[in-house]
C-alpha positions as CSV (number, residue, x, y, z in Angstrom):
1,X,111.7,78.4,79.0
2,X,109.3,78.8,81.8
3,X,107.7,82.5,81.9
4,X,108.8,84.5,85.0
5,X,106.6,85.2,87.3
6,X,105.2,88.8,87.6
7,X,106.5,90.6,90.8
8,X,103.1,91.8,92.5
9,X,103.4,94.0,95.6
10,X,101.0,95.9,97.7
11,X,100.9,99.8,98.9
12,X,99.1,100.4,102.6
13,X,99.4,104.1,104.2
14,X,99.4,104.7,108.2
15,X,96.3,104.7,109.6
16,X,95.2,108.2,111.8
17,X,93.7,105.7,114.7
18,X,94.5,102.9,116.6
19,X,91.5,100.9,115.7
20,X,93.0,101.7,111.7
21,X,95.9,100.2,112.7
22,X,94.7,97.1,114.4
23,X,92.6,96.4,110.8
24,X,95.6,97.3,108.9
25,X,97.6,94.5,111.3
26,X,95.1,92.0,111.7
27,X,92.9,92.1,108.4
28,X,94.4,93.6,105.7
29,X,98.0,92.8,106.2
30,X,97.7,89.0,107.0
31,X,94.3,88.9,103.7
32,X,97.3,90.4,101.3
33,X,100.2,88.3,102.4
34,X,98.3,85.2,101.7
35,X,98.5,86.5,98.2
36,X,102.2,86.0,98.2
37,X,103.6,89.4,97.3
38,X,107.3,90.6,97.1
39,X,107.0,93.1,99.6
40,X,104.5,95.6,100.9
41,X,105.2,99.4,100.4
42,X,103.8,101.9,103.4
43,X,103.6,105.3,102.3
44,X,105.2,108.8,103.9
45,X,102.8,111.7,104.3
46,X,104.1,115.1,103.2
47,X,106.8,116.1,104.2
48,X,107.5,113.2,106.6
49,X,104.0,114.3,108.9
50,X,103.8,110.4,109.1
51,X,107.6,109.5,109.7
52,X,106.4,107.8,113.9
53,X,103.6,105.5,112.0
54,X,105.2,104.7,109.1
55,X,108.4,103.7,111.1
56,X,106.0,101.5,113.5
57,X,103.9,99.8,110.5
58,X,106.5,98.9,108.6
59,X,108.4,97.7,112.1
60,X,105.3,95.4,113.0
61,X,105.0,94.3,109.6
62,X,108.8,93.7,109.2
63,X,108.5,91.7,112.5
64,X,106.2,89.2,111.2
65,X,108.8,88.1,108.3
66,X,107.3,89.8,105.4
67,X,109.0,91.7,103.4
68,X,108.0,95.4,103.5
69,X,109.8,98.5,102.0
70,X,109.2,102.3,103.6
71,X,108.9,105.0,101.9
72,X,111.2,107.9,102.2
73,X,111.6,111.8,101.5
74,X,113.3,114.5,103.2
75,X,110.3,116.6,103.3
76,X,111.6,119.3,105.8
77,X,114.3,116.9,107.7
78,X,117.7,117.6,107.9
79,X,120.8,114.9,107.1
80,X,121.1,114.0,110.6
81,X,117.2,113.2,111.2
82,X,116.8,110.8,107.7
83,X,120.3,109.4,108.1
84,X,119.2,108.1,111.9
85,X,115.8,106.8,110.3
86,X,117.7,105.1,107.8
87,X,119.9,103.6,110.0
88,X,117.0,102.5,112.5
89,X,115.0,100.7,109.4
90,X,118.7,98.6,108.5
91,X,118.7,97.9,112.5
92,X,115.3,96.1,112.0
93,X,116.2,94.4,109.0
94,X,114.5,96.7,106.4
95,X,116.2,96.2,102.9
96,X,114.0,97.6,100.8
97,X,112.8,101.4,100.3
98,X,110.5,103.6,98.0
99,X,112.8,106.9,97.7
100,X,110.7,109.5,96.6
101,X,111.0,114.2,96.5
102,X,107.8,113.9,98.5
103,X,105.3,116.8,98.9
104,X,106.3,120.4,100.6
105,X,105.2,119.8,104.4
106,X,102.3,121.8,105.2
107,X,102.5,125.6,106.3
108,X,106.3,126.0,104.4
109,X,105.5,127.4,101.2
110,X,108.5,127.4,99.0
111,X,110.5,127.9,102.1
112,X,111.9,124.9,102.7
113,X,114.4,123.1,99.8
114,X,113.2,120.5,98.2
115,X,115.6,117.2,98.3
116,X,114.7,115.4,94.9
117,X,114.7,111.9,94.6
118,X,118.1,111.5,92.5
119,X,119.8,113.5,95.8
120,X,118.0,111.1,98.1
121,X,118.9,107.7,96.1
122,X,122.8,109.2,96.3
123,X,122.5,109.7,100.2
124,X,121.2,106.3,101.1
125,X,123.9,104.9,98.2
126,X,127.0,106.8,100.2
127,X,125.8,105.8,103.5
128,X,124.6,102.2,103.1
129,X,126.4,101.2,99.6
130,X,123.8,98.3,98.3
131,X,122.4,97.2,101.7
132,X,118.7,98.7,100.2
133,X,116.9,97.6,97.4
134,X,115.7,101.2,96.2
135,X,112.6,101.6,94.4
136,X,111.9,105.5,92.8
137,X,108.8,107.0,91.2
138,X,107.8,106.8,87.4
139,X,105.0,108.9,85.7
140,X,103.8,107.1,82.3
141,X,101.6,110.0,81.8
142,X,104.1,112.6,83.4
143,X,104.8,114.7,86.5
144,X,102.2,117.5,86.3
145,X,105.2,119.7,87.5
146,X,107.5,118.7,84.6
147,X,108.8,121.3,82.0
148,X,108.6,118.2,79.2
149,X,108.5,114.6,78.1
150,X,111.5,114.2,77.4
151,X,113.1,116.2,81.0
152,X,110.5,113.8,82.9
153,X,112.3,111.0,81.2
154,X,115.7,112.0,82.1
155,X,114.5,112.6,85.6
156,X,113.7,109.4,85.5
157,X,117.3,108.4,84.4
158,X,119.2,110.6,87.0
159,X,117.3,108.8,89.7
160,X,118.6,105.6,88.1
161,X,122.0,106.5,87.7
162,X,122.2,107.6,90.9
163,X,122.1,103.7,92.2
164,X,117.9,103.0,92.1
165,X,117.0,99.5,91.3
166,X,114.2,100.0,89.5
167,X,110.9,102.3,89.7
168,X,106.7,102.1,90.6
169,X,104.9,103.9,88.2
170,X,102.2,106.8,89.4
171,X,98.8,105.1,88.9
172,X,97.1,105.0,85.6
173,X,94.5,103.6,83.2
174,X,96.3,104.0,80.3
175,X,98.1,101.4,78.9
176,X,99.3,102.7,75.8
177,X,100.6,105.8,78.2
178,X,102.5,103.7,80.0
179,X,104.2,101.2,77.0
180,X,104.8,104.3,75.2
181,X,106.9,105.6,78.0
182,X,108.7,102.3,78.6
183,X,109.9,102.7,75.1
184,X,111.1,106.4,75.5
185,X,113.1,105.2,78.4
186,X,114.3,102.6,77.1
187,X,116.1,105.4,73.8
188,X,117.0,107.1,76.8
189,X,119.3,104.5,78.2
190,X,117.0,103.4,81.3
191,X,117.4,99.5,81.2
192,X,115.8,99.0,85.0
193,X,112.9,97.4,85.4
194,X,110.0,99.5,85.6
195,X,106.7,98.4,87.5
196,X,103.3,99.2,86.7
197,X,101.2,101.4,89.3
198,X,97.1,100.1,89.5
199,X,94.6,101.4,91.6
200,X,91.4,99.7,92.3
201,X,88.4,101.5,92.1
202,X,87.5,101.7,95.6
203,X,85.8,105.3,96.1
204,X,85.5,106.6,92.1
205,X,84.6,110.4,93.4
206,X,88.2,110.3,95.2
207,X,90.1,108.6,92.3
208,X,89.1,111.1,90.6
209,X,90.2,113.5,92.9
210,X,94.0,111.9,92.9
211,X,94.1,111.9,89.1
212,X,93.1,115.8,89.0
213,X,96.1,116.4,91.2
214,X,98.5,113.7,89.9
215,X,97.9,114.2,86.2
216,X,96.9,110.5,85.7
217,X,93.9,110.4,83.1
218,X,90.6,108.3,83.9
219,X,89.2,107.5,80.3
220,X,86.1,108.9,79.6
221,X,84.0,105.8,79.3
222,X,85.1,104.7,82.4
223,X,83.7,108.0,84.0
224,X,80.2,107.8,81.9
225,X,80.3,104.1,83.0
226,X,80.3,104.7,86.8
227,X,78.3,107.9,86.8
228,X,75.5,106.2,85.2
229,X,75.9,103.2,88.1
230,X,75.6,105.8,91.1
231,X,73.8,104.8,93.7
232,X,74.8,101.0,93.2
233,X,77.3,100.4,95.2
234,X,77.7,96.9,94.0
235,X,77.3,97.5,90.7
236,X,80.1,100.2,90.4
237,X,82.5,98.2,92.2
238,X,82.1,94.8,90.3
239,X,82.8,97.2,87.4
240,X,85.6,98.9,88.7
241,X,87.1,95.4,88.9
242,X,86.5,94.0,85.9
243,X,88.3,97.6,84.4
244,X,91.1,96.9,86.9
245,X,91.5,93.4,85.6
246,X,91.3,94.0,82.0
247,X,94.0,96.8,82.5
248,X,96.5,94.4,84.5
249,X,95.8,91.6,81.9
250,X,96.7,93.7,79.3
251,X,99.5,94.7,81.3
252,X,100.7,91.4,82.0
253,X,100.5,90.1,78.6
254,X,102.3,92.6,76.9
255,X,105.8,92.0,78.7
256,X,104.7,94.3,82.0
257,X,107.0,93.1,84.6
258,X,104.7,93.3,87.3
259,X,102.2,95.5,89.3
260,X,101.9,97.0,92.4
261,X,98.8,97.8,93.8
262,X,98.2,100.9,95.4
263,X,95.5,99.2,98.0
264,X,94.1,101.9,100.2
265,X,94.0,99.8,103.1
266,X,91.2,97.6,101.3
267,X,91.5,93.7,100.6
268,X,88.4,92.9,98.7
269,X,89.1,95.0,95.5
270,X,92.6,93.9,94.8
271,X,92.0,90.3,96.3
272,X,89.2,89.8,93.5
273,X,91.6,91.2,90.8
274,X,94.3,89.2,91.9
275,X,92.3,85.8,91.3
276,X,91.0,86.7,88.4
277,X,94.2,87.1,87.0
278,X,95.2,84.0,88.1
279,X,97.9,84.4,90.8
280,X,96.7,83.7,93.8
């Protein structure tokens, strides 16, 4: 029997400025989808603050036949406001979304009630029955906010049982993390598919700043390795890609399902990765 092919998709966020957006539409966009993914992912700022230009990336992008899958939170929107976007991506032919809690929007404090992902999942569900192919979040090394292991896990689950498809992991460099964790939900009765989350290194000093806040752990080496490269730009970043493709190899190789890269609105890193892999 033939080996199935790894589903491989790409993450881009809204850009702030127009001339962002024209890269993201006229560089990046048409560089990655020569790569062939399943869809591309376009993020949600906190609490919906990027709702207007994530509806109109994903709207161009969906425009141009490519597959592309919004994310979504309720942030601080009411029913009426997330039901109407819902119902505007299913008008432009959107079937896929990346149902997430989302951060607390800015300035609300502990104000506002937070809508976690499992509630969200059942909304779109009693509204739209199967028309979306819902993705959800997964943390290998864990939610920094979560009481346990093993209430993470079943997290995890309640989002599943509430009708998502399968789930995008937070982004890691652990691989044992994350094969460890497909096991635990797999004794926990998850049997979805769930797909490995890689960053490239493209900036190290903010990598580092999204692991300190998202719990993901950078190994040590790696940190020793690219602190004793500063100041070589080119240096750091052909190592950074050769840790990147090691990691999805291993990934890969070991019954991984597929990855989806969390590109930051760069092509060069994750093009690279991608052919040395082998799947371009």
């Amino acid at each position: 029997m033939a080996k199935q092919k790894p589903r491989i998709s790409f993450e881009f966020f809204p850009p702030k400025t127009e001339a962002g957006m024209d890269k993201l539409l006229n560089t990046v966009n048409p560089a990655l989808n020569e790569l062939n993914p399943a869809f591309f992912s376009v993020t949600y700022g906190a609490g919906g603050s990027t709702r207007d230009t994530t509806l109109d990336v994903v709207s161009a992008i969906a425009e141009k036949g490519i597959d592309v899958a919004p994310h979504l939170s309720f942030g601080g929107d009411d029913e009426n406001s997330v039901g109407n976007l819902l119902d505007t991506y299913r008008e432009r032919g959107i079937k896929r979304l990346v149902a997430l809690r989302g951060d607390r929007p800015s300035g609300f404090g502990h104000s506002t009630h937070m809508v976690y992902a499992n509630e969200l999942v059942a909304f779109v569900r009693e509204r739209h029955g199967d028309h979306f192919q819902i993705e959800v979040a997964a943390y290998p090394e864990i939610h920094p906010e979560a009481e346990s292991y093993d209430t993470d896990v079943q997290f995890l689950k309640g989002k599943f049982d509430a009708g998502a498809n399968s789930a995008i992991t937070q982004f890691f460099y652990n691989v044992e993390a994350y094969f460890y964790f497909l096991d635990r939900c797999a004794d926990a009765g998850i049997d979805g598919p769930i797909y490995a989350g890689v960053m490239p290194f493209i900036n190290f000093d903010n990598i580092q700043r999204f692991a300190s806040n998202t719990g993901a752990e950078i190994p040590r080496w790696v940190c020793k390795r690219m602190e004793s490269l500063r100041g070589n730009e080119e240096d750091m970043q052909k190592f950074g890609v050769d840790v990147v493709t090691q990691l999805c190899q291993t990934l890969l190789e070991n019954g991984c399902p597929g990855i989806h890269f969390y590109t930051m609105n760069q092509v060069e890193p994750t093009q690279q990765i991608y052919s040395n892999l082998g799947l371009a």
